[in-house]
TORLOZA-303053 format. One record per residue (C-alpha): residue number from 1; chain; y, x negated, z negated. Coordinates in steps of 0.5 Angstrom, whole numbers, plus 500, padded with zeros to 3 digits. Layout:
<pts>
PT    n  chain   c2   c1   c3
PT  NUM      A    Y    X    Z
...
</pts>
This chain:
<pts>
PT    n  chain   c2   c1   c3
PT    1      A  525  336  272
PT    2      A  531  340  269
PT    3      A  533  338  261
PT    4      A  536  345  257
PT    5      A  540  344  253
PT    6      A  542  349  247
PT    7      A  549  351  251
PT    8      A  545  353  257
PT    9      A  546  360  258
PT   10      A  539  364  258
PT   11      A  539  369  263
PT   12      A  532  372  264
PT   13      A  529  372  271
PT   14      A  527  378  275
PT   15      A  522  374  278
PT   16      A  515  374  276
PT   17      A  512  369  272
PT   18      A  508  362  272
PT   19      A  501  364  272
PT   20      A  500  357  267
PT   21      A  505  354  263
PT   22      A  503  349  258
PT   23      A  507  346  252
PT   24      A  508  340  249
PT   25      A  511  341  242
PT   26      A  515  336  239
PT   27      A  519  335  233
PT   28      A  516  338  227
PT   29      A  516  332  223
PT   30      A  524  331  226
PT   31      A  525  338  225
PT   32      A  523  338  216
PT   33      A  526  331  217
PT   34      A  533  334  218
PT   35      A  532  339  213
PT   36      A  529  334  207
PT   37      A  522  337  207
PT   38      A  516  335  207
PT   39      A  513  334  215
PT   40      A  508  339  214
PT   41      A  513  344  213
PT   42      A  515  343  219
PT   43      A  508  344  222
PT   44      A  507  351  219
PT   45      A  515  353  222
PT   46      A  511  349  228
PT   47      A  506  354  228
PT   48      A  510  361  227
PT   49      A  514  358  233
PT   50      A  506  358  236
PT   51      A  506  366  235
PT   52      A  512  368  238
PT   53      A  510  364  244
PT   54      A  504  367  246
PT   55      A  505  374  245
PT   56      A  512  372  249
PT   57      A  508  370  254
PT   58      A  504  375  255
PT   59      A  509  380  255
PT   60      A  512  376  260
PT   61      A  505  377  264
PT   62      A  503  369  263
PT   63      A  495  369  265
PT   64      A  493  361  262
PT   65      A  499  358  256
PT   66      A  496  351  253
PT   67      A  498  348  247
PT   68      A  497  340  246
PT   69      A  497  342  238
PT   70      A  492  336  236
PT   71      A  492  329  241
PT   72      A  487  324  241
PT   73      A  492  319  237
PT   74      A  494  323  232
PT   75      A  487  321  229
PT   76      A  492  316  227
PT   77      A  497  319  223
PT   78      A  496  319  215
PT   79      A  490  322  213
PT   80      A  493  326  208
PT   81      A  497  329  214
PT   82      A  490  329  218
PT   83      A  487  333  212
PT   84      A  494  338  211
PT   85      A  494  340  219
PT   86      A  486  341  219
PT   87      A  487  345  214
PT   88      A  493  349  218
PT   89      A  489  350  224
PT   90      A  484  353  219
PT   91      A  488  358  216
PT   92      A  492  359  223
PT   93      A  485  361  227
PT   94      A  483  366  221
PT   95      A  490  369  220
PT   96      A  490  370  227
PT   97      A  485  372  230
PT   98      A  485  379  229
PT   99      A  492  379  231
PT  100      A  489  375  238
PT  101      A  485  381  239
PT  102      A  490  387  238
PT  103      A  494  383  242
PT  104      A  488  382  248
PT  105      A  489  374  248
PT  106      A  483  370  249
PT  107      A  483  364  245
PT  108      A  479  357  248
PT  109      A  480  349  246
PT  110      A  480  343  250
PT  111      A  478  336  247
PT  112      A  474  333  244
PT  113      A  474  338  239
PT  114      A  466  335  237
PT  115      A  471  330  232
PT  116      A  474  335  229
PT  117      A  472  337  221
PT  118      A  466  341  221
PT  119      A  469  347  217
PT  120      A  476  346  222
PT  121      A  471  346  228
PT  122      A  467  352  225
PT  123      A  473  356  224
PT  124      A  475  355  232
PT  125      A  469  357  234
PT  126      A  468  364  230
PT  127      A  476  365  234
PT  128      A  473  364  240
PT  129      A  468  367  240
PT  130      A  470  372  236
PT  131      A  476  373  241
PT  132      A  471  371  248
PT  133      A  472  378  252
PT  134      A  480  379  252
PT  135      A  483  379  258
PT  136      A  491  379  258
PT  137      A  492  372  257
PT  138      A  487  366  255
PT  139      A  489  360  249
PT  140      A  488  354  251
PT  141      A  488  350  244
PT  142      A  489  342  247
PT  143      A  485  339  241
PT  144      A  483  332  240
PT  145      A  485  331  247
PT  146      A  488  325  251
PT  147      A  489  327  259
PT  148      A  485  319  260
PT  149      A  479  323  256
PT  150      A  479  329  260
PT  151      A  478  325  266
PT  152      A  473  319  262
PT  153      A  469  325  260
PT  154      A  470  328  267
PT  155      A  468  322  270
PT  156      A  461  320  267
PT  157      A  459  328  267
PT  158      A  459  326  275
PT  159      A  456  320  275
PT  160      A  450  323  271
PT  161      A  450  329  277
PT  162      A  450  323  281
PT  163      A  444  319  278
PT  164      A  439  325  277
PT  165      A  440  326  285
PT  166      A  444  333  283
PT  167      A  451  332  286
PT  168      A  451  326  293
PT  169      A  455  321  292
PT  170      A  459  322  299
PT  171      A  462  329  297
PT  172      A  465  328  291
PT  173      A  472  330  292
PT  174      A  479  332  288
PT  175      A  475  339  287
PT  176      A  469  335  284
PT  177      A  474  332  280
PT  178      A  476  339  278
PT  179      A  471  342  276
PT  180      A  469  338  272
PT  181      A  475  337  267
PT  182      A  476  341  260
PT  183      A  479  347  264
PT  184      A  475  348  270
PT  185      A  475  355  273
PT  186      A  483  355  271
PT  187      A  489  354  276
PT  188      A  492  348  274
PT  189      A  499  349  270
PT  190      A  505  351  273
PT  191      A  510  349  269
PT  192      A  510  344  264
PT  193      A  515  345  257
PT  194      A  517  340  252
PT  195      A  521  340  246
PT  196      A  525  336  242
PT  197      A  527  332  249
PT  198      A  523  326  249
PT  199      A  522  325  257
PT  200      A  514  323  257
PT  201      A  507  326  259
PT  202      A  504  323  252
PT  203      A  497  323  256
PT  204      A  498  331  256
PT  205      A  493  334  263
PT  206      A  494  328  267
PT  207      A  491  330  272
PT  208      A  493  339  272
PT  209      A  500  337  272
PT  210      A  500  333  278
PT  211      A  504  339  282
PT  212      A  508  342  275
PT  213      A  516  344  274
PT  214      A  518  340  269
PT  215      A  523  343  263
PT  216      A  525  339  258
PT  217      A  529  342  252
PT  218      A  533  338  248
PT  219      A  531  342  241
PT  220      A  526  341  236
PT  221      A  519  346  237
PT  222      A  520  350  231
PT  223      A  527  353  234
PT  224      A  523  354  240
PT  225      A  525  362  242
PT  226      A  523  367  246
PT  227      A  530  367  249
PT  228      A  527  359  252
PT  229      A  521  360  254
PT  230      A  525  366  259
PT  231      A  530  361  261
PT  232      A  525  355  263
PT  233      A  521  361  266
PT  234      A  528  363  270
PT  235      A  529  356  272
PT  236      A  521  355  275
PT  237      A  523  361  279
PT  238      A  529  358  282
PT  239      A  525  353  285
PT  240      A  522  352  292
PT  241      A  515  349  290
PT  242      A  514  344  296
PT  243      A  507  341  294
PT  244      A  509  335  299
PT  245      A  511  338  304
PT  246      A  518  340  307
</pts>
């Protein structure tokens, strides 16, 4: 795990990028506190910092990039603030959308995105439909998500097979697991950012992250740049990937 810090040079690399970077991104509330703004302001710079990083990923040649934009505890959260940030990823996904189709990104959500408002959940549907065919980089929106729930549901999904005779019991392996999560048929991420330098999980893709490079960064995610996805890129880079082994 590195930790960057706002003096860390950022170099790029020549190298070439992770397949699958995912993102927690932390701080919007701290980052409006720090300003005497509302939190929801921070929210909306949280989502413009969401633009620059996907066209700079797919720039930087990134096939899968996830975002853990809704947790599964932050149901729990004023309902006013719930209420304000649905009404916020309503308005990204119709704004967007037609920029992810001039910029070739598919989008796709994982979740229990079955929680979600029926108007939010709508919206989301007619971006991913809409943006389904697109090859250069797939979005996944983590919405509603919890990693322990990925693997519940993921659990009783097997279990199910199980039961009517179609999986045996005896075969299930890491890969049955695997293909039974939320981002079945996509490579597991290669490296996991974090802003606003907090050093946790927080339930994030507990089982895809299991051999992630870790990068912390010690900013708020509404002042996440291009400039730090390229230098947390270069530090992956610089990296021997083991797995375990010598």
């Amino acid at each position: 795990m590195s930790k960057l810090h706002e003096h860390t040079p950022l170099t790029h690399s020549e190298a070439s990028a992770p397949e699958h970077i995912a993102i927690i991104m932390d701080g919007n509330g701290r980052w409006a506190k720090q300003r005497g703004l509302p939190r929801i302001a921070g929210h909306r710079a949280g989502a413009e910092s969401v633009r620059r990083t996907v066209e700079a990923c797919k720039n930087l040649g990134v096939k899968f990039l996830t975002l853990y934009a809704f947790s599964s505890e932050n149901w729990n959260r004023p309902e006013s603030e719930v209420k304000a940030l649905m009404q916020l990823l309503e308005r990204f996904l119709k704004e967007k959308t037609k920029e992810m189709m001039k910029q070739n990104v598919r989008l796709n959500a994982i979740g229990r995105t079955d929680m979600l408002p029926a108007k939010t959940r709508k919206q989301l549907e007619l971006a991913i439909e809409t943006t389904q065919n697109n090859t250069a980089l797939t979005l996944n929106l983590a919405l509603s998500y919890g990693g322990r729930e990925e693997i519940v549901d993921a659990t009783r999904a097997i279990a199910e097979k199980v039961k009517n005779g179609e999986l045996d019991i005896n075969t299930i392996d890491n890969d049955t697991v695997t293909n039974h999560l939320y981002t079945a048929g996509q490579p597991d991420p290669c490296l996991l950012i974090r802003t606003s330098g907090e050093l946790r999980l927080s339930n994030f893709l507990l089982w895809q992250l299991s051999y992630a490079e870790i990068v912390i960064l010690d900013k708020f995610w509404p002042d996440f740049s291009e400039s730090d996805l390229t230098a947390a890129v270069a530090h992956f880079s610089g990296r021997q990937r083991r797995f375990g082994a010598l």
